[in-house]
LUMKOLMI-623595 format. One record per residue (C-alpha): residue in three letters; x, z, y; residue number from 1. Coordinates in Angstrom, 2 decimals. Last residue first. Layout:
<lumlum><code>ALA</code><u>X</u><w>Z</w><v>Y</v><pos>NUM</pos></lumlum>
...
This chain:
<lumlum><code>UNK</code><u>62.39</u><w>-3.07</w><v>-11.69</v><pos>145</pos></lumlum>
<lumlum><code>UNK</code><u>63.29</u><w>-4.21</w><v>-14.99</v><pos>144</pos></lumlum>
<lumlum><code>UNK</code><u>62.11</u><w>-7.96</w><v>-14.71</v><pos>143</pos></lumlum>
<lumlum><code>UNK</code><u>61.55</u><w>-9.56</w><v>-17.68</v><pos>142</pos></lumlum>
<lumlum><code>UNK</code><u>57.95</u><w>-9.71</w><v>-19.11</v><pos>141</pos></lumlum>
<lumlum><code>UNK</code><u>56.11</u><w>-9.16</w><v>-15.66</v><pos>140</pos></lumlum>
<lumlum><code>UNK</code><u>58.62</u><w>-11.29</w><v>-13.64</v><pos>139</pos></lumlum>
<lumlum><code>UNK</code><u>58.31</u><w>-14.36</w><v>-16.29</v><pos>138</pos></lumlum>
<lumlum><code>UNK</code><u>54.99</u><w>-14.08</w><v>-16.14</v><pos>137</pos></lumlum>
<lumlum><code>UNK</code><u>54.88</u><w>-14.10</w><v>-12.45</v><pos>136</pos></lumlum>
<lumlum><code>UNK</code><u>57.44</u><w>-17.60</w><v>-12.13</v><pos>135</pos></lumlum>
<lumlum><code>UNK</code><u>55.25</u><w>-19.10</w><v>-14.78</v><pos>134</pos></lumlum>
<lumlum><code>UNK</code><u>55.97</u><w>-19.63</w><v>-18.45</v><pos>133</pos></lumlum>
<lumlum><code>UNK</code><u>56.96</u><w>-22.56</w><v>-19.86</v><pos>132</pos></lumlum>
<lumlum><code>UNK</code><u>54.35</u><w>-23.50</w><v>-23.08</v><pos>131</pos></lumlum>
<lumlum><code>UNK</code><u>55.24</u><w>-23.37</w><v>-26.47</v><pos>130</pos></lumlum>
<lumlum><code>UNK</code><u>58.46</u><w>-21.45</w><v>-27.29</v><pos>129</pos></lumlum>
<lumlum><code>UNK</code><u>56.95</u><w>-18.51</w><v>-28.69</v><pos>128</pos></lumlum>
<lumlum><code>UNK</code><u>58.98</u><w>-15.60</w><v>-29.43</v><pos>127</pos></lumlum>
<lumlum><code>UNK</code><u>62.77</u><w>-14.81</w><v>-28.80</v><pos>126</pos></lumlum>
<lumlum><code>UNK</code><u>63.25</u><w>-16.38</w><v>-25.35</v><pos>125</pos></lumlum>
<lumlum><code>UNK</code><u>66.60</u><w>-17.82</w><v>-23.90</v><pos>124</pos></lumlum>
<lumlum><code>UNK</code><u>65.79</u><w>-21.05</w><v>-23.53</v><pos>123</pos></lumlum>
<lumlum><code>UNK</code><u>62.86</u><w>-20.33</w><v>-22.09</v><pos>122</pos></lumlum>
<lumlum><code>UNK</code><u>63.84</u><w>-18.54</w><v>-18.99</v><pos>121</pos></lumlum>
<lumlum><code>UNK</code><u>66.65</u><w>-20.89</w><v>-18.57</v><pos>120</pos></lumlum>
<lumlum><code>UNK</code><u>63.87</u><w>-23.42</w><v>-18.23</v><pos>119</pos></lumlum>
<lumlum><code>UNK</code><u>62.15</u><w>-21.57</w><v>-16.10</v><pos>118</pos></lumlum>
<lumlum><code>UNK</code><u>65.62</u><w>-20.26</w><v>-14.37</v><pos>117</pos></lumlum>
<lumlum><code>UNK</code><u>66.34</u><w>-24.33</w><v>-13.52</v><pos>116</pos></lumlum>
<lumlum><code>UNK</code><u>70.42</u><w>-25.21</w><v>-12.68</v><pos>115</pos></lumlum>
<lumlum><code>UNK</code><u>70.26</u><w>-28.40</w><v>-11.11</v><pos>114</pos></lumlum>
<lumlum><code>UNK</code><u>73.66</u><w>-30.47</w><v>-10.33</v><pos>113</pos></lumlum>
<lumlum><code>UNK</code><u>71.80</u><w>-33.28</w><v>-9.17</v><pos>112</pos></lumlum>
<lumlum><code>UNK</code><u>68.06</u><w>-33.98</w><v>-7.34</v><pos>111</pos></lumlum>
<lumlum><code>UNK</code><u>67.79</u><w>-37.37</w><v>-5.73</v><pos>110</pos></lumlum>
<lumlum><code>UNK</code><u>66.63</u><w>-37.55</w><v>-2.51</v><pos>109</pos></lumlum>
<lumlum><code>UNK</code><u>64.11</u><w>-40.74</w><v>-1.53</v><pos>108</pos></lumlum>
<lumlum><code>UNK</code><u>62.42</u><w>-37.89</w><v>1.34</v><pos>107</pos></lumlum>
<lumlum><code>UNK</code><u>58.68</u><w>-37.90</w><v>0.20</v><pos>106</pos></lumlum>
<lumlum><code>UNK</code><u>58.82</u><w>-39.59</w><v>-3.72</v><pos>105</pos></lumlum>
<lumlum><code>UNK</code><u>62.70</u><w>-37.97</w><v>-4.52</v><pos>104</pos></lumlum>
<lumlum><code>UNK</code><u>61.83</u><w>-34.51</w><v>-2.43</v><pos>103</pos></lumlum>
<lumlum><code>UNK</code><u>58.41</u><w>-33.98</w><v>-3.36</v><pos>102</pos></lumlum>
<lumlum><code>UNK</code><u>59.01</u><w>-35.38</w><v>-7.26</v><pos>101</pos></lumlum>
<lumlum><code>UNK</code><u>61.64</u><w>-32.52</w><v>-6.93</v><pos>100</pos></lumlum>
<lumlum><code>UNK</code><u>60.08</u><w>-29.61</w><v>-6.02</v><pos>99</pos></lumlum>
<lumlum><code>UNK</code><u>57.09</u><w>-30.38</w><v>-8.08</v><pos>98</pos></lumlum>
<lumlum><code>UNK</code><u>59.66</u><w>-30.61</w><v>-11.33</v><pos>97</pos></lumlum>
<lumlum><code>UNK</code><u>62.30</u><w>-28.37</w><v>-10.55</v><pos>96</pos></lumlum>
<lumlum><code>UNK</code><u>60.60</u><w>-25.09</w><v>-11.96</v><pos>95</pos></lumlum>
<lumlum><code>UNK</code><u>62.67</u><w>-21.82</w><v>-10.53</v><pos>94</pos></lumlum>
<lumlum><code>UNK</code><u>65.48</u><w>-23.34</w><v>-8.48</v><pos>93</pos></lumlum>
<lumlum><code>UNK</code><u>69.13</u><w>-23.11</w><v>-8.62</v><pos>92</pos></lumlum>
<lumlum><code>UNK</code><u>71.46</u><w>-25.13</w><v>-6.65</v><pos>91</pos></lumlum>
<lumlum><code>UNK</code><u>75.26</u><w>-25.92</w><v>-8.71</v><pos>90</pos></lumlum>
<lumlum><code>UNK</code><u>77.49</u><w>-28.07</w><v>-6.20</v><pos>89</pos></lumlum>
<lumlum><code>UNK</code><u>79.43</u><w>-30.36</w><v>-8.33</v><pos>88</pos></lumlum>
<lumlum><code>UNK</code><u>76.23</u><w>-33.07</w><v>-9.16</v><pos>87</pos></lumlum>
<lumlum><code>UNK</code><u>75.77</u><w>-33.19</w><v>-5.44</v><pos>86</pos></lumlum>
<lumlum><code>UNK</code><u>72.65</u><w>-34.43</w><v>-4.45</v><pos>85</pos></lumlum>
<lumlum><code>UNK</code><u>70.91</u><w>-31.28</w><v>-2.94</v><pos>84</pos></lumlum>
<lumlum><code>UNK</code><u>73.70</u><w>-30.83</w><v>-1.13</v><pos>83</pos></lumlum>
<lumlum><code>UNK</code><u>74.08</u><w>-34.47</w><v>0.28</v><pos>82</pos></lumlum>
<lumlum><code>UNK</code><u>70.73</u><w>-34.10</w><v>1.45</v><pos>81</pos></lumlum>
<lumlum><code>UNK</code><u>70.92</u><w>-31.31</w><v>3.55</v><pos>80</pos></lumlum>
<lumlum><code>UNK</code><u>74.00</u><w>-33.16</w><v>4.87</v><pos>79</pos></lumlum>
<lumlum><code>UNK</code><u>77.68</u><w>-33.15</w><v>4.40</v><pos>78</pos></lumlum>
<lumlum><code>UNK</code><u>79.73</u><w>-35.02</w><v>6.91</v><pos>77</pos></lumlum>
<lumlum><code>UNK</code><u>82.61</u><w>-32.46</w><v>7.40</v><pos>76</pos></lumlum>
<lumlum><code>UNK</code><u>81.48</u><w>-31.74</w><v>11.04</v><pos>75</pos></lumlum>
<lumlum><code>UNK</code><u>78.25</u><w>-30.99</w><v>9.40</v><pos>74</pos></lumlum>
<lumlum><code>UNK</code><u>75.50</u><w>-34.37</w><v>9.64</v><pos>73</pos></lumlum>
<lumlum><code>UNK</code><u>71.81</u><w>-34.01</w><v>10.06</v><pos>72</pos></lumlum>
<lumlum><code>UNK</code><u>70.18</u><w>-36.42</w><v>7.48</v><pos>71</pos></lumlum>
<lumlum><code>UNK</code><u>68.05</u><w>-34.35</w><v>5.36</v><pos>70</pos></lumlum>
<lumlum><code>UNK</code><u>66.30</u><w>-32.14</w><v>8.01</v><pos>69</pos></lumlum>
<lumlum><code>UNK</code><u>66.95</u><w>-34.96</w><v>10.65</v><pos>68</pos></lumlum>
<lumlum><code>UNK</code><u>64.30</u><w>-36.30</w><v>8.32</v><pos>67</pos></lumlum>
<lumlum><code>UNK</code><u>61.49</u><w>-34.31</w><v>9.78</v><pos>66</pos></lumlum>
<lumlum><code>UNK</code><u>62.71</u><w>-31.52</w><v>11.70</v><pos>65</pos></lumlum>
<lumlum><code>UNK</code><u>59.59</u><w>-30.12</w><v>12.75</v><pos>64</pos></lumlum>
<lumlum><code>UNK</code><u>57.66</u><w>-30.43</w><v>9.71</v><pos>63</pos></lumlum>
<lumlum><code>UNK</code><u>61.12</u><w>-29.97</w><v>7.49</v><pos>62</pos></lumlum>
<lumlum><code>UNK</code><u>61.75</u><w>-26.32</w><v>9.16</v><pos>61</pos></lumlum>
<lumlum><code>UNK</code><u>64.73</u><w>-25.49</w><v>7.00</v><pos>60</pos></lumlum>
<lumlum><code>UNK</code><u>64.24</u><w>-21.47</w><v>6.29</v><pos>59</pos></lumlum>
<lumlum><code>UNK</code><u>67.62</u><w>-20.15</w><v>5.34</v><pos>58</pos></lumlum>
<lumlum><code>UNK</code><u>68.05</u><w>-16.44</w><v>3.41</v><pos>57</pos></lumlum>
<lumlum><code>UNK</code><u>71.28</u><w>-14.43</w><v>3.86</v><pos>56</pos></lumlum>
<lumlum><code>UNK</code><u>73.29</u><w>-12.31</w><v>1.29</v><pos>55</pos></lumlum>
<lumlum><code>UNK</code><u>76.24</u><w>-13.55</w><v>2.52</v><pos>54</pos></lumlum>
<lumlum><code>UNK</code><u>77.69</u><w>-14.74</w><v>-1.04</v><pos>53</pos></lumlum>
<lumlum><code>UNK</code><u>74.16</u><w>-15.42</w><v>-1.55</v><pos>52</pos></lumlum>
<lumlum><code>UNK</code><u>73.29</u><w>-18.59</w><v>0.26</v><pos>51</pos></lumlum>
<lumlum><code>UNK</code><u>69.53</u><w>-18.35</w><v>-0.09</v><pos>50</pos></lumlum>
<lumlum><code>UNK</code><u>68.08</u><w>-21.39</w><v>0.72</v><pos>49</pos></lumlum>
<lumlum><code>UNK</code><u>64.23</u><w>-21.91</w><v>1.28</v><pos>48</pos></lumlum>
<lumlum><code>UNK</code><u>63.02</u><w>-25.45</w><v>2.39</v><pos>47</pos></lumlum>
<lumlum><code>UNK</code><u>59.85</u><w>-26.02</w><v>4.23</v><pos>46</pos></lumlum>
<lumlum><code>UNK</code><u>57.33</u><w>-28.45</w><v>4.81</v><pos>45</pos></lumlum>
<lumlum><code>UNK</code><u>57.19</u><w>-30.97</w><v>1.90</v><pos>44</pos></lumlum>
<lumlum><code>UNK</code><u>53.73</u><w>-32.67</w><v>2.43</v><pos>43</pos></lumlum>
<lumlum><code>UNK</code><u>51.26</u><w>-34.16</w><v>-0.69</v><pos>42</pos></lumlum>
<lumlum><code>UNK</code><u>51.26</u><w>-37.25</w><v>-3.05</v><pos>41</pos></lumlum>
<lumlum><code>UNK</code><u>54.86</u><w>-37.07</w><v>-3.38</v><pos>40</pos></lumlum>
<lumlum><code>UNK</code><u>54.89</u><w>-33.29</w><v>-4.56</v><pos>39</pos></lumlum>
<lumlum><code>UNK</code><u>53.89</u><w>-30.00</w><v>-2.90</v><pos>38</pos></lumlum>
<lumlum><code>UNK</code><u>50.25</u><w>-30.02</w><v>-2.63</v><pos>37</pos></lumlum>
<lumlum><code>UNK</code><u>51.16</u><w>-28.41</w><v>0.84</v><pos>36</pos></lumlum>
<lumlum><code>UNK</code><u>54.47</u><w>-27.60</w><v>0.91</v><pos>35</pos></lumlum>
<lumlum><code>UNK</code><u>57.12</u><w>-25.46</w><v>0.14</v><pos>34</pos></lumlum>
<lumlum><code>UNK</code><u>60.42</u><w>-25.83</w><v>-1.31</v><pos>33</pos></lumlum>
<lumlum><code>UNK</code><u>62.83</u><w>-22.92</w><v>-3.09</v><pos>32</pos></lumlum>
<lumlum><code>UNK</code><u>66.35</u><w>-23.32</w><v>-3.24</v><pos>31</pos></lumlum>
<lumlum><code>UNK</code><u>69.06</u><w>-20.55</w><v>-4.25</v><pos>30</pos></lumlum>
<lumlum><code>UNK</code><u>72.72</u><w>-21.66</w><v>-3.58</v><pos>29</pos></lumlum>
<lumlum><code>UNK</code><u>75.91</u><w>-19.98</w><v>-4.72</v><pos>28</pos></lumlum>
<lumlum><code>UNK</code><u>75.87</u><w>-21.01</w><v>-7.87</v><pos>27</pos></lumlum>
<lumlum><code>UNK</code><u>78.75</u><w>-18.67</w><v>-10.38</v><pos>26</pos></lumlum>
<lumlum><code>UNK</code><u>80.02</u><w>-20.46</w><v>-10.89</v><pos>25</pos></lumlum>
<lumlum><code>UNK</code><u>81.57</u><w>-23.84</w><v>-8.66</v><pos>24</pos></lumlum>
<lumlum><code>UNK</code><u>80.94</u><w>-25.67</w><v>-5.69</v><pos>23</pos></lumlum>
<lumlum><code>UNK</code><u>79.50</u><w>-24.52</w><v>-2.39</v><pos>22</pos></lumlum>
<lumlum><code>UNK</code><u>82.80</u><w>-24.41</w><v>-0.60</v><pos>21</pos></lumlum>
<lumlum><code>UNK</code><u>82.35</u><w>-23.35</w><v>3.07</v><pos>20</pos></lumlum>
<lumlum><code>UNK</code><u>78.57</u><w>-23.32</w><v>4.18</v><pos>19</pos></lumlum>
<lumlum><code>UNK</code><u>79.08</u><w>-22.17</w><v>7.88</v><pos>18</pos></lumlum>
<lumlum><code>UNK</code><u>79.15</u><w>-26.09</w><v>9.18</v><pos>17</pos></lumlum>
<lumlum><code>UNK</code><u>75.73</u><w>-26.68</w><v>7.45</v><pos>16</pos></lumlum>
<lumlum><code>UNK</code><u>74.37</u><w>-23.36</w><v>9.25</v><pos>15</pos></lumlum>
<lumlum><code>UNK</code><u>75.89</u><w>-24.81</w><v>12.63</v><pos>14</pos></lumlum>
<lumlum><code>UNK</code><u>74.70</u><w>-27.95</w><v>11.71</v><pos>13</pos></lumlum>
<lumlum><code>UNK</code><u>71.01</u><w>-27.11</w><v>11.03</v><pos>12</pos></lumlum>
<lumlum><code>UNK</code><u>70.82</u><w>-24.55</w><v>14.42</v><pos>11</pos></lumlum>
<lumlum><code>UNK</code><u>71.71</u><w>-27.56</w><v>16.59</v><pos>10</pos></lumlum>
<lumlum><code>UNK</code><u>69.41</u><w>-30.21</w><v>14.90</v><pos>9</pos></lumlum>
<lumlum><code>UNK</code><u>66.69</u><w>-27.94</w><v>15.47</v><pos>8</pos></lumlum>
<lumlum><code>UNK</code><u>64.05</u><w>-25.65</w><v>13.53</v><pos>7</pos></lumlum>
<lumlum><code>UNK</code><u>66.09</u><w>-23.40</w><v>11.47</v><pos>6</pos></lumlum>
<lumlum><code>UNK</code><u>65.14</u><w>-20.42</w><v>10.70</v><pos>5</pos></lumlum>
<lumlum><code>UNK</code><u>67.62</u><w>-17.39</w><v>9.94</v><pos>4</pos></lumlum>
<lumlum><code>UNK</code><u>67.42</u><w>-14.30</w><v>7.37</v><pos>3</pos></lumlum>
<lumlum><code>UNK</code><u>68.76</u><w>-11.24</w><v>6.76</v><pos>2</pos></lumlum>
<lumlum><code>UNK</code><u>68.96</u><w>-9.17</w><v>3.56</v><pos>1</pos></lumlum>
């Protein structure tokens, strides 16, 4: 699997330009955010996309980028933002809820069209439905590798 980072207004269209036609099932999109104390009381400083139909993994440098990160305009007008806003364009993430009290409190984006594998996850379990289970817990119980 490759993998780009982005880090200028340049590189962020060109990968925004090379999306195609996000929308659909199965998701195409993958989105994991980092940060420090990642939430609105702390610092949003990278996004991870995996666009799998090419199998390639996007860092979005947000501490260098700042809002271009969100606001960068594609020749067709769509945005980081306008991504992670679109009801029709399905974006996976493993537990939403830091992720996206960072982005709404941090960034004023507003999360849509969510598909969340913790909550998949416990949905689908056949003990306990208690607690969510972490992103490591869940590996040890389901994964078969």
């Amino acid at each position: 699997m490759h993998s780009e980072l982005i880090d200028t207004t340049a590189a962020l269209i060109t990968f925004l330009d090379g999306l195609g036609d996000c929308k659909g099932q199965p998701p195409s999109l993958y989105v994991d955010l980092e940060g420090n104390n990642l939430s609105r009381h702390g610092t949003l400083s990278l996004i991870t996309i995996l666009v799998e139909p090419r199998q390639k993994v996007y860092f979005v440098d947000v501490t260098t980028l700042k809002g271009k990160a969100f606001d960068t305009m594609g020749s067709d007008k769509r945005t980081i933002r306008s991504i992670l806003e679109s009801k029709d364009i399905l974006k996976v993430f493993f537990d939403i809820r830091n992720d996206s009290d960072a982005l709404f409190g941090l960034h004023g984006v507003r999360v849509g069209g969510i598909e969340d594998l913790q909550l998949v996850e416990l949905a689908s379990r056949n003990f306990s439905k208690r607690c969510v289970n972490g992103l490591a817990k869940c590996i040890e119980r389901d994964s078969t590798v």
